[in-house]
N, C-alpha and C positions, 0 to 999 in steps of 0.2 A: 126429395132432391136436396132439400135447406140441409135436413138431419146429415146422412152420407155424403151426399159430393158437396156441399157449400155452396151449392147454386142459389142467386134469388135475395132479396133482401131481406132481412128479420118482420122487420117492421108490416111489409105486403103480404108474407105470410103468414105472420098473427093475426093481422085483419081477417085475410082467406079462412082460417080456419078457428079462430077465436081463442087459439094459446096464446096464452101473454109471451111476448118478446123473453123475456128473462130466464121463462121454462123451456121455450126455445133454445136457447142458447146453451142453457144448462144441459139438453139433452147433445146439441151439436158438439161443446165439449167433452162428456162423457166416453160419445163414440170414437171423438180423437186421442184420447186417452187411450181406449185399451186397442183399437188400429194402428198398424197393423196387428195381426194375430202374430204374437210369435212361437207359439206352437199349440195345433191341434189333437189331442188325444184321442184318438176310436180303433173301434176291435178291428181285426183284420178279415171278420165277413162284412164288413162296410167297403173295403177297398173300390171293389168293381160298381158300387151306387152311390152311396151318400158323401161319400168322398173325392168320389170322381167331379161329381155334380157340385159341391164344394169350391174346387177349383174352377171347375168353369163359368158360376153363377159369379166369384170374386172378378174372372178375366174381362166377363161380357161386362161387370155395373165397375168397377172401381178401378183407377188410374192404378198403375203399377207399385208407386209407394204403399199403397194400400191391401196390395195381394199377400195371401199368408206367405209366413216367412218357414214354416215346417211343418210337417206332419207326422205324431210318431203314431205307431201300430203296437197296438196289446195282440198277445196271444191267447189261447184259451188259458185258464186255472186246470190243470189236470189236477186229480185224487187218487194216489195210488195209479195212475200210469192213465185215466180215463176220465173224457172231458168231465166237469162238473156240470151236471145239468139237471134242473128242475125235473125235466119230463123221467131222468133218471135218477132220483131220489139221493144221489150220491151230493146235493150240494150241501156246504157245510158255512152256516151263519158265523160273523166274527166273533158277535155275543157269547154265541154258542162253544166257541173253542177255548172263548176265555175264559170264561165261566168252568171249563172241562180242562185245560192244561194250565191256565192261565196265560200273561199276556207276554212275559218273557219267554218261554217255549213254543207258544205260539207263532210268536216273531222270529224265533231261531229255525223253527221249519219252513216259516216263508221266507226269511234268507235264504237258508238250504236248496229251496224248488228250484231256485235255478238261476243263471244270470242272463245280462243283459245282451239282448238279440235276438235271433229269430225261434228260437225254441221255444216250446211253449214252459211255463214252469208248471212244476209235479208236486204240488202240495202231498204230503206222505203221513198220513197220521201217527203210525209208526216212528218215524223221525219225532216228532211231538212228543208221543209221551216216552223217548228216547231221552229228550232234551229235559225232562223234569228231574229226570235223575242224573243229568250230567250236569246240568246247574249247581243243580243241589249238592252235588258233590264236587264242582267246582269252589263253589261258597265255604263248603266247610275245609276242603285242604286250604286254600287260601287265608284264612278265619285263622286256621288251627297252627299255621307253619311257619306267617313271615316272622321272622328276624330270628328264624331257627339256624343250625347251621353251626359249623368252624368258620375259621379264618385261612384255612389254605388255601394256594394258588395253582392246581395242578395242570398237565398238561389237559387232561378233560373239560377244565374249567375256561381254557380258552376256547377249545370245539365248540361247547354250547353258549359262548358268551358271542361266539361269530353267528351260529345257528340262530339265536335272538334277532341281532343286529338283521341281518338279512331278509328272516322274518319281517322284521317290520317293513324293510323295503318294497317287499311282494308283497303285504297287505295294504299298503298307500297306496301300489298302482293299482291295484286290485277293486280298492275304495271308489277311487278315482273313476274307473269305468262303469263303476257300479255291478260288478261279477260279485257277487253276495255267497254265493254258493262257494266261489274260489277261497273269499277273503274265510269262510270258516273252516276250507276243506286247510289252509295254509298255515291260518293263523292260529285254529283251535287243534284240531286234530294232529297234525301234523307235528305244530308244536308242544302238544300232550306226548307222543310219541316220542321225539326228542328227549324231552325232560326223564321219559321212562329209561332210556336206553343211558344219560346222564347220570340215573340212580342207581342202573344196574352197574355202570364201570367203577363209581367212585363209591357208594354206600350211601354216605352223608354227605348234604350240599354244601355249597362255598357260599357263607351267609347273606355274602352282599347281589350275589348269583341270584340265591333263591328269589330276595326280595327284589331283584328287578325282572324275573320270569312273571312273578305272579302281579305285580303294575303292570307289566307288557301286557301278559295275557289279556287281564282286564278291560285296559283300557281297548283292546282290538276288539274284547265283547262289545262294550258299552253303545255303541250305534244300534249294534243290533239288538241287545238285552239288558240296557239302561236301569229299568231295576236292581236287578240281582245284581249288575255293577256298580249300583251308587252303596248298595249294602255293602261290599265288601270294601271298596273307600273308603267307606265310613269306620269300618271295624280294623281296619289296619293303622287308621290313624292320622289320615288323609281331613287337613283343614278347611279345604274348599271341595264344591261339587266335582264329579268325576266330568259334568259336563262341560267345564271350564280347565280342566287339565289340559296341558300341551303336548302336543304329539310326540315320541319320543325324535329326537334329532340324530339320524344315521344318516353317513354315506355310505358311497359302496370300498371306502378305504378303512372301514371297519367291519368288513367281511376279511377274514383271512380262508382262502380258499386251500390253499396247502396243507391249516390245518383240518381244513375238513376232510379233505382227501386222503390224510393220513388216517386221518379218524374211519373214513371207509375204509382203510386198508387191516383196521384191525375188525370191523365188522366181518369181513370177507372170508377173514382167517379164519375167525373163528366158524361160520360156515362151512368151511373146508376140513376144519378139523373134524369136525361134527360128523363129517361126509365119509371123511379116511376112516375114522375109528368105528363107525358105523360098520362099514366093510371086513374089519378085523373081527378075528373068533376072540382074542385075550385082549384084555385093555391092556394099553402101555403104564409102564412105569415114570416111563421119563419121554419125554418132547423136546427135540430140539428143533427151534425154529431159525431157520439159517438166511441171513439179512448176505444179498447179494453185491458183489466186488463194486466199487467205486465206478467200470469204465462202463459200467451196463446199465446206470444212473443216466450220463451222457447219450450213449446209443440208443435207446428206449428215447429219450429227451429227442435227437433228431430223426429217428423214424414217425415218432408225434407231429413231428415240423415239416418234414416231407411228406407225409398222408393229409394233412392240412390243404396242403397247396398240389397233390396229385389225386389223392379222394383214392389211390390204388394201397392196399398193404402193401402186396408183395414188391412193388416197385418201389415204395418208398424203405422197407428195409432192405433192398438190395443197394438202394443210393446210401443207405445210414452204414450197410457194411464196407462200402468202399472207403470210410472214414478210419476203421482199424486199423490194426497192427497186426502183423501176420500172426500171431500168437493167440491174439484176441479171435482171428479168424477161424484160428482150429477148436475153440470153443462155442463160437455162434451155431454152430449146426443144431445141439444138445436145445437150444431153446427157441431158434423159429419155429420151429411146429408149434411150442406152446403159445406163443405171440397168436400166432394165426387164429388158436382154440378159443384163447384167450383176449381180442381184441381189447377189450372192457378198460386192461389195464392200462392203455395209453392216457386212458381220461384219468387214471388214478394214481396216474407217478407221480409222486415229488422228491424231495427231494430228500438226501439218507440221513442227515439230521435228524428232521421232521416223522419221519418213519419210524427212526430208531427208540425216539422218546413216547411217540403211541404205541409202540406195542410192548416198552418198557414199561411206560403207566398202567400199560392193559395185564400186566403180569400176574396180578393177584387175582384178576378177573376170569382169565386164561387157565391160569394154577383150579380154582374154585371150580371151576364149571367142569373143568375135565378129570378133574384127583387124581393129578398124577404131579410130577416136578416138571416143570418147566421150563429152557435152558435157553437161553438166544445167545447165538456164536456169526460167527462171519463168514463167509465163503472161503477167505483166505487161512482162516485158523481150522478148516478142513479140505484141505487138497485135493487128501487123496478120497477121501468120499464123493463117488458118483451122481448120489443125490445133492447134495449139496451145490453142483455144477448146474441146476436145472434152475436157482434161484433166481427171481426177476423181480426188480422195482415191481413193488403193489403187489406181489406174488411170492412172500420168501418159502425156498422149500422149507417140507416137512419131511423129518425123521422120528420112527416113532422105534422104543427102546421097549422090548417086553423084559 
């Protein structure tokens, strides 16, 4: 009663029991020390017993300041999709994985298993010995590449300098909740991908680019693969630990979403392209890609704004066509049906600028990929071409030239 509730004098109970007062004492403190609990750890086939009985054993002996303060719940470790268990020979020692992938791929398939909540995580050995070659192969581009590069500034260069930026912000909150799986599916993969699609528009990076993709990357590894990320700190040049480097400082006012949007609108095209000439017996000679009139920018702009706020297509292009001009109105017919096919593009308009200069940057990319010429003209500098009439913000038509 002395130890737990504080009942009883020191002194009466040293006698009683012949603890010296002092270790008494000592033990009374202790327990007020780590009382309350503020959070219990156990698996979740305890729920219905030992934790039940946890809570109740605290409510019946200990005043209420005293009661735990949480309780979290583990899942089972699955292996390849299936519980890890002794009786089924599937479990897997930590020694053992070290020793077999070591302790940075080890760590990156137990981030991988899964994040935080009621799922169980899926350790995947596969993933593992995945992870030993993407390290490894992280290590050595990083090693082999910073302060590679020109000094250009192109339109691509700001795509993925917002893609970075962004990144990091969905890997902080990502951290924050402790989703492990997220922060690698966002921060490593996702932004490898990036970078791939960055080297296929431009060829060669933008020097100051490169060297903050591969800090960025890094440091997003480093929590979870601390080794192989103090290695490559070390070899880029880096004068203190990677463990004491500071977070990179983004807001969300260095995202530019317009340019990304533009940047999906020449991903798209080229998809499309791929798709028409696909369909064709002769390859074309020549591509014209035909960037759509100025008032179809706006129109597109408040059909977006009234589907927002009515959640219907069709009624909110019918409120955007009452904005027109008769003239305009004898040309909307040609391309609501595309809208309709086409929703997608409301999330991908910006604006004609921003358009015009990605898929101008994309030209050599566009030229390369398809070997043919290339041409981008405007809706207005073709009239009287029918196809040309079809063109929409995030969708310019295609004409193809045999």
């Amino acid at each position: 009663d002395y130890v737990f509730l504080g009942k009883g004098d020191p002194e009466k109970v040293s006698a009683e029991t012949g603890i010296s007062r002092e270790l008494l004492e000592k033990i009374r403190q202790e327990f007020l020390y780590w009382y309350p609990v503020d959070m219990r750890v156990s698996g979740k086939d305890l729920l219905g017993n030992h934790l039940v009985f946890f809570i109740m054993h605290h409510v019946a002996v200990f005043p209420r300041d005293k009661w735990p303060r949480g309780i979290g719940i583990n899942g089972w470790v699955l292996v390849a999709g299936k519980k890890m268990s002794k009786s089924l020979g599937n479990y897997i020692l930590i020694r053992e994985a070290v020793d077999y992938w070591g302790a940075d791929a080890t760590r990156f398939a137990e981030a991988y298993a899964g994040n935080s909540g009621l799922d169980d995580a899926n350790f995947e050995p596969e993933m593992a010995s995945k992870a030993v070659d993407l390290l490894y192969e992280w290590y050595k581009f990083a090693t082999e590449n910073y302060d590679k590069g020109d000094d250009d500034y192109r339109f691509i260069d700001k795509w993925f300098e917002s893609v970075i930026n962004e990144t990091i912000l969905k890997v902080a909150r990502e951290y924050e909740q402790i989703n492990t799986k997220n922060v690698l599916v966002e921060g490593f993969f996702n932004l490898q991908n990036s970078y791939k699609w960055y080297i296929r528009r431009r060829g060669a990076p933008n020097r100051s680019l490169l060297k903050r993709f591969i800090e960025t990357q890094t440091l997003i590894l480093a929590p979870i693969t601390p080794h192989i990320a103090e290695e490559i700190w070390q070899a880029i040049g880096k004068q203190t630990s990677i463990s004491k480097a500071q977070w990179p400082k983004v807001t969300d006012q260095d995202i530019d979403k317009h340019v990304q949007k533009a940047e999906a609108v020449v991903i798209k095209l080229l998809e499309d392209l791929d798709e028409v000439i696909r369909l064709k017996k002769n390859k074309p000679k020549r591509v014209t890609i035909v960037l759509p009139a100025p008032w179809k920018y706006e129109f597109l702009d408040k059909v977006n704004q009234a589907y927002r706020t009515t959640g219907k297509l069709s009624e909110a292009i019918q409120q955007a066509t009452k904005t027109l001009t008769p003239e305009q109105r004898t040309k909307i017919g040609k391309i609501i049906p595309i809208i309709h096919k086409n929703p997608e593009i409301l999330d991908l308009a910006t604006n004609p600028q921003l358009e015009t200069q990605a898929l101008t940057d994309a030209l050599p990319l566009i030229q390369q990929t398809l070997g043919a010429e290339i041409v981008i003209a405007t809706e207005e500098q073709l009239q009287n071409n029918p196809k040309a009439a079809t063109s929409l913000p995030a969708r310019p038509a295609i004409i193809l030239e045999e």
